[in-house]
matplotlib code that plots the C-alpha trace (Angstrom):
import matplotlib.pyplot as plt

x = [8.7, 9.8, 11.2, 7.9, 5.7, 7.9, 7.4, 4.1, 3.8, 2.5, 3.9, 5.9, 4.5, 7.3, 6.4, 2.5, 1.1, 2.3, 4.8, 7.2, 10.5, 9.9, 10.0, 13.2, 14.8, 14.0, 15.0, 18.2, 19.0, 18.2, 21.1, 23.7, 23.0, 23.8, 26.9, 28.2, 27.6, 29.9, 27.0, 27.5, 26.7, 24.3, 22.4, 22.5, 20.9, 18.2, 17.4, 17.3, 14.7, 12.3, 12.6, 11.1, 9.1, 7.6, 6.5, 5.5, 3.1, 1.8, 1.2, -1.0, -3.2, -4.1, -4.4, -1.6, -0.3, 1.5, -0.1, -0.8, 1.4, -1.5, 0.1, -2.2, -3.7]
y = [-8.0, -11.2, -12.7, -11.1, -13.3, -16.1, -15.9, -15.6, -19.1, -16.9, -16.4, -13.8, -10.8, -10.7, -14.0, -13.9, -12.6, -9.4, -8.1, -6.0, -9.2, -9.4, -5.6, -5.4, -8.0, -6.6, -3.0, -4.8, -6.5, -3.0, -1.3, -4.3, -4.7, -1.0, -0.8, -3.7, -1.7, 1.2, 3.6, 6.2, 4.9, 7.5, 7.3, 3.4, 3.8, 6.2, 3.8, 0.6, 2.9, 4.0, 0.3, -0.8, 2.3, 1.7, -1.6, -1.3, 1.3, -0.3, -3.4, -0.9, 1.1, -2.1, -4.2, -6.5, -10.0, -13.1, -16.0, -18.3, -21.9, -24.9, -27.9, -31.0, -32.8]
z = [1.4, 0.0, 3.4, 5.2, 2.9, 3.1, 6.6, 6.9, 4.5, 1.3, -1.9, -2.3, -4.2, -6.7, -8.1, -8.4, -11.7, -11.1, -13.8, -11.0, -11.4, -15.1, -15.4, -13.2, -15.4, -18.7, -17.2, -16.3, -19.3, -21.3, -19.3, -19.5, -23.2, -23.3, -21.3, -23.5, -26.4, -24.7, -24.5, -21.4, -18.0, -17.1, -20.5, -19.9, -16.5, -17.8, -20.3, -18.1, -15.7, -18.3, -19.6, -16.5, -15.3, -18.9, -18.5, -14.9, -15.8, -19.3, -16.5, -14.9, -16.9, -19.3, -15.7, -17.7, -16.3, -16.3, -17.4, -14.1, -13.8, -13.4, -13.1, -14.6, -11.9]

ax = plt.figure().add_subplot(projection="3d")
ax.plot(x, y, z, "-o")
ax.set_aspect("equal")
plt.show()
């Protein structure tokens, strides 16, 4: 998706106002906290998805976004 709106001279979806890479990265950083604190791998992963399930959906049903970067003109 990202090399398809690359191509196509858009911006890529994953950096709009959508929440989908902040999500991933806070989904990610759940399960890596976790696995450093020598909780089981497959609790770890369970807990990194609902991280980011959570948010993804929260982003949804309360139409939830980034704020949008304006550079002064």
């Amino acid at each position: 998706g990202v090399i398809r709106d690359i191509l196509a001279r858009e911006i890529p979806m994953v950096l709009r106002t959508e929440v989908y890479a902040t999500a991933c990265i806070l989904g990610g950083i759940v399960h890596t906290t976790s696995l450093m604190l020598h909780v089981d791998a497959s609790i770890a992963t369970i807990a990194g998805v609902a991280t980011t399930l959570t948010i993804r959906l929260a982003a949804i049903r309360w139409h939830l976004s980034l704020p949008i970067f304006a550079p002064r003109q």
